[in-house]
VMD Tcl script that builds the backbone (N, CA, C; Angstrom):
set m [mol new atoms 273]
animate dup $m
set s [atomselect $m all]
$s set {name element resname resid chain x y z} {
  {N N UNK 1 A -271.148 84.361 3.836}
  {CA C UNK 1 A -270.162 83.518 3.231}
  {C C UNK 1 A -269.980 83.990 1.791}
  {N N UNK 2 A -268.830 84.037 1.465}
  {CA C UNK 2 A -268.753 84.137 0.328}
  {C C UNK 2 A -267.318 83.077 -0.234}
  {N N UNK 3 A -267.481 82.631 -1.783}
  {CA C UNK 3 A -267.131 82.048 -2.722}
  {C C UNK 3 A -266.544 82.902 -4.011}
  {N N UNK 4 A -265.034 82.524 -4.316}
  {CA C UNK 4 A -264.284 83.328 -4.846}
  {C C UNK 4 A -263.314 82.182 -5.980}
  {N N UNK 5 A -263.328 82.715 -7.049}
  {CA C UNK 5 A -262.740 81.636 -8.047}
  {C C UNK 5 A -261.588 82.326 -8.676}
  {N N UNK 6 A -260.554 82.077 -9.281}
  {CA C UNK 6 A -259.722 83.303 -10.026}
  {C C UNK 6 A -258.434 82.250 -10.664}
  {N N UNK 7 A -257.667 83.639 -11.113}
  {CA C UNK 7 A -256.266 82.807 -11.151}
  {C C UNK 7 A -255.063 84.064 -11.272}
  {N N UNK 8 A -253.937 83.568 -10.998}
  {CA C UNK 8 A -252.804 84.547 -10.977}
  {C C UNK 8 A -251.804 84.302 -11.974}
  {N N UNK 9 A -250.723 85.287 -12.044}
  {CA C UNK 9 A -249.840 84.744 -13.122}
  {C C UNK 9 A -250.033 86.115 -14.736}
  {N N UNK 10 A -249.260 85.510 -15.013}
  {CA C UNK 10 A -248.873 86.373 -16.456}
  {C C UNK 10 A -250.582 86.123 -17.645}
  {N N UNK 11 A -251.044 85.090 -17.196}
  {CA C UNK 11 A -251.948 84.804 -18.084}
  {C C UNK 11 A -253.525 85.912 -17.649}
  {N N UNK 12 A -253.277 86.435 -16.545}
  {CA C UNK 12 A -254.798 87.301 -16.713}
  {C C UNK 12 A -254.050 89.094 -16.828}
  {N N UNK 13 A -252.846 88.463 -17.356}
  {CA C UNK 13 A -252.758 90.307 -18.676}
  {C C UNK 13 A -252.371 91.557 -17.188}
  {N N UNK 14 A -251.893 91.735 -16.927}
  {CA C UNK 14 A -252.113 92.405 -15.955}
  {C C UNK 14 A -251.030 93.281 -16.047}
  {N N UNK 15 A -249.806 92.909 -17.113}
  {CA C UNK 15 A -248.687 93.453 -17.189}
  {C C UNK 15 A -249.323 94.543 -18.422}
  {N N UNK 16 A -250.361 93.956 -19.670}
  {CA C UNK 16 A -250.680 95.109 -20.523}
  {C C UNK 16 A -251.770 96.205 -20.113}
  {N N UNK 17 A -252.752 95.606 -18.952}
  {CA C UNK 17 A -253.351 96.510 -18.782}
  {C C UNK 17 A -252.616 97.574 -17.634}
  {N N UNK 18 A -251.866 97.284 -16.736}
  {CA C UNK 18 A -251.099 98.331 -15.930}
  {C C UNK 18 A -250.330 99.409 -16.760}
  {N N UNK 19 A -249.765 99.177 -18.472}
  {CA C UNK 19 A -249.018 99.785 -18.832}
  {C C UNK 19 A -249.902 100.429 -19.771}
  {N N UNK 20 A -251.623 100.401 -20.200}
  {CA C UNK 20 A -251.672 100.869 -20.882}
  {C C UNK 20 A -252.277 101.824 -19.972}
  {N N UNK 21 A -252.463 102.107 -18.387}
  {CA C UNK 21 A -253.050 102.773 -17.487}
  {C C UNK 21 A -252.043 103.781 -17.373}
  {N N UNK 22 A -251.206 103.293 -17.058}
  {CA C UNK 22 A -249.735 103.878 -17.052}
  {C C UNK 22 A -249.337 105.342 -17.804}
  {N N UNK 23 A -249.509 104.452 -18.963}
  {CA C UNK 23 A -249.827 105.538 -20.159}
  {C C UNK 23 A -250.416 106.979 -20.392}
  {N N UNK 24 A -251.750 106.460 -19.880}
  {CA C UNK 24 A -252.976 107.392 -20.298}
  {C C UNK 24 A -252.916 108.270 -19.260}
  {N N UNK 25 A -252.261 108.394 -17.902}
  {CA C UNK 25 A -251.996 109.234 -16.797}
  {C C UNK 25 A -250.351 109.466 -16.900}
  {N N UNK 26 A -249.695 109.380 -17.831}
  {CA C UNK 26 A -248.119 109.756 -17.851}
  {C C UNK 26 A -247.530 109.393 -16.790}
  {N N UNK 27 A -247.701 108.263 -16.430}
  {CA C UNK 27 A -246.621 107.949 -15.091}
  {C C UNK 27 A -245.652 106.763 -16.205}
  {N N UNK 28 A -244.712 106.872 -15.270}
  {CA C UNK 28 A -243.257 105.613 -15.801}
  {C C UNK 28 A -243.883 104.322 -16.240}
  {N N UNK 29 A -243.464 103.513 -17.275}
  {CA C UNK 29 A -244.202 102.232 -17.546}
  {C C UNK 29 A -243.532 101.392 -16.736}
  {N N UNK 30 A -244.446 100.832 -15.868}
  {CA C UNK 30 A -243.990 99.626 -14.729}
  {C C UNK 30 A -242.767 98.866 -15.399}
  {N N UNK 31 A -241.928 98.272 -14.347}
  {CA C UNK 31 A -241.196 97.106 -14.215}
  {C C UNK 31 A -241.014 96.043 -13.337}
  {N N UNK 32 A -240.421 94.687 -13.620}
  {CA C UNK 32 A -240.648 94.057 -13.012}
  {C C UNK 32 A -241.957 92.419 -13.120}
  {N N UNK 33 A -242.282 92.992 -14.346}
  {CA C UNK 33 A -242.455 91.923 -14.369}
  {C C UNK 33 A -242.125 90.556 -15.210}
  {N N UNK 34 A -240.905 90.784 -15.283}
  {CA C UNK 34 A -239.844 89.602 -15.478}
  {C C UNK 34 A -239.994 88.761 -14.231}
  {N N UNK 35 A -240.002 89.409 -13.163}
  {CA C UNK 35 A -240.447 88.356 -11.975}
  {C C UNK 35 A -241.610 88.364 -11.423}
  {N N UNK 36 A -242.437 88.293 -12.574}
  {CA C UNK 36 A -243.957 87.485 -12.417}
  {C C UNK 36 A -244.163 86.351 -11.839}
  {N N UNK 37 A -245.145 86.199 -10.729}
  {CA C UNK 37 A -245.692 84.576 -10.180}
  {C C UNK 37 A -246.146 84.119 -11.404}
  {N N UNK 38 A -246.065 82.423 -11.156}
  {CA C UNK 38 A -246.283 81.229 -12.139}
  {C C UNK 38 A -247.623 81.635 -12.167}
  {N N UNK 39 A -248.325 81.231 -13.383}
  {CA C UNK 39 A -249.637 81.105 -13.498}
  {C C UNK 39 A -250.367 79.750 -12.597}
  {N N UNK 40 A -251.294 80.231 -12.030}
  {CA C UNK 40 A -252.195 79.166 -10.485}
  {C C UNK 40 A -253.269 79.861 -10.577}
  {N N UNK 41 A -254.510 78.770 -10.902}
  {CA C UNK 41 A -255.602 79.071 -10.729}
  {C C UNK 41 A -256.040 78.639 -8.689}
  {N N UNK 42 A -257.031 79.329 -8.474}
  {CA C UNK 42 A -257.155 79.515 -7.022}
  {C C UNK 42 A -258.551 79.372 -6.786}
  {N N UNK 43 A -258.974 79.210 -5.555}
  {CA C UNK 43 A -260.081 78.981 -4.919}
  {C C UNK 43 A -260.179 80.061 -3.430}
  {N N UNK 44 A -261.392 80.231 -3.129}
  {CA C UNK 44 A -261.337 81.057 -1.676}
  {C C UNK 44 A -263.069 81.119 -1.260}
  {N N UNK 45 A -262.657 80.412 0.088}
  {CA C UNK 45 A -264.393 80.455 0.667}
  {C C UNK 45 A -263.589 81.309 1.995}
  {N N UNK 46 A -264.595 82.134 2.173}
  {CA C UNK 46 A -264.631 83.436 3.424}
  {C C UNK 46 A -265.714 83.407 4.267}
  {N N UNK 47 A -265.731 83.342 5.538}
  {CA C UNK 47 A -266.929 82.800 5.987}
  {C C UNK 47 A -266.783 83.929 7.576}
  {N N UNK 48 A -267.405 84.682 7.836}
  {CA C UNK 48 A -267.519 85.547 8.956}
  {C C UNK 48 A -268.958 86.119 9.682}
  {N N UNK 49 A -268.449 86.407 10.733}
  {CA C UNK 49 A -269.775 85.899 11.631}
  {C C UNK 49 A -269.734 87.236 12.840}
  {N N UNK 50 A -270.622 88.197 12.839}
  {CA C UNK 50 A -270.959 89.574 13.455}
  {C C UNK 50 A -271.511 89.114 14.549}
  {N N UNK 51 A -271.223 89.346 15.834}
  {CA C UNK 51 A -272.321 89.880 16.969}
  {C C UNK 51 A -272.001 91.089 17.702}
  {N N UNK 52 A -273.453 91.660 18.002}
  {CA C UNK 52 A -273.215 93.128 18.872}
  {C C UNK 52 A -274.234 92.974 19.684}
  {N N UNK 53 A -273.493 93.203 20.605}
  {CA C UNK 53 A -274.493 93.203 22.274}
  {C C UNK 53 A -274.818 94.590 22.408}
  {N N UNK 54 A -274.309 96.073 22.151}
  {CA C UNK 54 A -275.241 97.090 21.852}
  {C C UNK 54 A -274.515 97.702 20.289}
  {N N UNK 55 A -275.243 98.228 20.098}
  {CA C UNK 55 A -274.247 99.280 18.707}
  {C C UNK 55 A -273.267 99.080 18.510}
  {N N UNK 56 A -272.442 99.389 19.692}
  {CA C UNK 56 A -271.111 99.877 19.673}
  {C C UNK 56 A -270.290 98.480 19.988}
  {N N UNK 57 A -270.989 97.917 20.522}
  {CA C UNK 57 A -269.482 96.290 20.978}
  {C C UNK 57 A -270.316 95.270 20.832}
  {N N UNK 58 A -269.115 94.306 20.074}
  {CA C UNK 58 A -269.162 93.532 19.506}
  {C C UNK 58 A -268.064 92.691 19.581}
  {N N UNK 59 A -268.113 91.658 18.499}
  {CA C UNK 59 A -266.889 90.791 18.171}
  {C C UNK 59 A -267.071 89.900 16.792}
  {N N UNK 60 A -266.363 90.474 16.385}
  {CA C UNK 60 A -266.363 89.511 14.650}
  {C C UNK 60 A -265.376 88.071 14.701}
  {N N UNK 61 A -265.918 86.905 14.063}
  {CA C UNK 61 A -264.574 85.606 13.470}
  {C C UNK 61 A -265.187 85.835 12.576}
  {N N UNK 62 A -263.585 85.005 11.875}
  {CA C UNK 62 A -263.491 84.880 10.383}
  {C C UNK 62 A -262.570 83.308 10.282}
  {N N UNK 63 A -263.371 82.884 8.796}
  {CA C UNK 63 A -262.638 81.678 8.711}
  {C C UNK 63 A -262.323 82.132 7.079}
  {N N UNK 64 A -261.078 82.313 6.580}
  {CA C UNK 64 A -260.775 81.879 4.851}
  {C C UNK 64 A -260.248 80.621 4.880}
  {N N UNK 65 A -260.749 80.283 3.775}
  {CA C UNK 65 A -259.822 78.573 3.380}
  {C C UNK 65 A -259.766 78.514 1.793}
  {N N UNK 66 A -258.629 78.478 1.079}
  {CA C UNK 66 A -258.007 78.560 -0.537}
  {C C UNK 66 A -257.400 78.740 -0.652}
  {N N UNK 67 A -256.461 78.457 -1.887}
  {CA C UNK 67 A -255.478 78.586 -2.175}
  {C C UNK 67 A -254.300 79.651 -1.821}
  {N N UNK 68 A -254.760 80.558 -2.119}
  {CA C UNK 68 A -254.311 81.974 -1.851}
  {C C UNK 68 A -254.303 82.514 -0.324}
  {N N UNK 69 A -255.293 82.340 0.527}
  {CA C UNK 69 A -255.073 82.081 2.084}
  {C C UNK 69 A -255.887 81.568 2.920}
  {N N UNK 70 A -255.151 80.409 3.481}
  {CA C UNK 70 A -256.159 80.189 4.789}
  {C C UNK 70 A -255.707 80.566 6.120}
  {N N UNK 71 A -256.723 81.097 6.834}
  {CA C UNK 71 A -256.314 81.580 8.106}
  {C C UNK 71 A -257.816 81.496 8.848}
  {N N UNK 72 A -257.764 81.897 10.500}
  {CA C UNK 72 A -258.512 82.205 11.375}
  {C C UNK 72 A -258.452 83.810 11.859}
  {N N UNK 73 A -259.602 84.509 12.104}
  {CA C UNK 73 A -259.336 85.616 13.007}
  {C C UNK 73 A -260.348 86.072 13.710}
  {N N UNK 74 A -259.639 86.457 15.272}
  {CA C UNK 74 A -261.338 86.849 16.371}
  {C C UNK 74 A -261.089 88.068 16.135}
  {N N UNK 75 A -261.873 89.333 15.860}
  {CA C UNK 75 A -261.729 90.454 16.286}
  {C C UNK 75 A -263.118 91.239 17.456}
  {N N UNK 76 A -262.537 91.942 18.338}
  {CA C UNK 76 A -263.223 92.555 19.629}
  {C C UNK 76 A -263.829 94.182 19.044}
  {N N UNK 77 A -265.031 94.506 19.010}
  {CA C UNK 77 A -265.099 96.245 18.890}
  {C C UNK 77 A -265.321 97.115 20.169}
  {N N UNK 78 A -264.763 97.944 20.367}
  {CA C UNK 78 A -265.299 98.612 21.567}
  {C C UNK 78 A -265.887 99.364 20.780}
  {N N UNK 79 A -266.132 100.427 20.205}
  {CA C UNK 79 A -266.708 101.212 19.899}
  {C C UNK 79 A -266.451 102.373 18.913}
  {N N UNK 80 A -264.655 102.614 18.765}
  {CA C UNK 80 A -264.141 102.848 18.415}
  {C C UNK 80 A -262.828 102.356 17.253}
  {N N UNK 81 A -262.465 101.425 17.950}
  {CA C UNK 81 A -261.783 100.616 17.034}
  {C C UNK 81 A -261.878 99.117 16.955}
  {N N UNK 82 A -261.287 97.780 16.139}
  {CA C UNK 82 A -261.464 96.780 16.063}
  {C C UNK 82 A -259.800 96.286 17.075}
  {N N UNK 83 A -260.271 95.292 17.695}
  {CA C UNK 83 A -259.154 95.044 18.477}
  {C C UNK 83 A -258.585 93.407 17.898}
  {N N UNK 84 A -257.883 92.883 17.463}
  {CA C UNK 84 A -257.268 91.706 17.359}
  {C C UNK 84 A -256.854 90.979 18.223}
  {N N UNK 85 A -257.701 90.266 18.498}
  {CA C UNK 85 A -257.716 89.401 19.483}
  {C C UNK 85 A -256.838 87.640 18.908}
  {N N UNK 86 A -257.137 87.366 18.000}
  {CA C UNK 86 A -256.418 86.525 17.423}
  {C C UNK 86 A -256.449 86.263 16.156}
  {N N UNK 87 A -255.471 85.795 15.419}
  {CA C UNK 87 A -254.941 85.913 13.856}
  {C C UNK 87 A -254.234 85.170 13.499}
  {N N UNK 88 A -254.403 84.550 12.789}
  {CA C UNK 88 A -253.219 82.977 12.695}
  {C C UNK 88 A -253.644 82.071 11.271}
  {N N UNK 89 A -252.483 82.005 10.471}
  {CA C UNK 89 A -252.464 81.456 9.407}
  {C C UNK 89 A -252.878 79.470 9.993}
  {N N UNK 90 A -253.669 79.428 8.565}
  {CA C UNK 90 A -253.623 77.519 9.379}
  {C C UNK 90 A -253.008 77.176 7.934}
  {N N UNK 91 A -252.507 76.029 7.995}
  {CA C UNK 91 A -252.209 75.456 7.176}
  {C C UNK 91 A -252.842 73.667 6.942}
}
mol reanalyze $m
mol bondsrecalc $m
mol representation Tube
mol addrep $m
């Protein structure tokens, strides 16, 4: 489980530090952020849960719940890849 605190918006600077990055590697100084999100402080608990019946297969859930997103998701492993089995925003 994990616990996540933050906030978004013009107030955690993000427009001076991108441009002074910007800078120091000569790329174009960003735009756009005239249409910056409102400043919102946020919350996020993440909570996920592993089993494997050998090495290779398995099946992961996941629960997020905060501001920023809550959702559910099952995922299946064969061995090779993760399969999505289900995914769904809750509200």
């Amino acid at each position: 489980m994990e616990f996540d605190l933050g906030k978004i918006g013009s107030d955690v600077q993000g427009k001076s530090i991108q441009t002074i990055i910007h800078k120091l590697i000569q790329a174009p100084i960003p735009q756009g952020w005239n249409s910056q999100i409102p400043n919102r402080n946020g919350f996020q608990i993440n909570m996920d849960h592993k089993y494997f019946w050998k090495k290779e297969i398995g099946w992961q859930t996941g629960v997020k719940l905060g501001t920023f997103d809550t959702s559910q998701s099952v995922l299946c492993f064969d061995g090779e890849k993760f399969l999505v089995l289900s995914l769904m925003e809750l509200y």
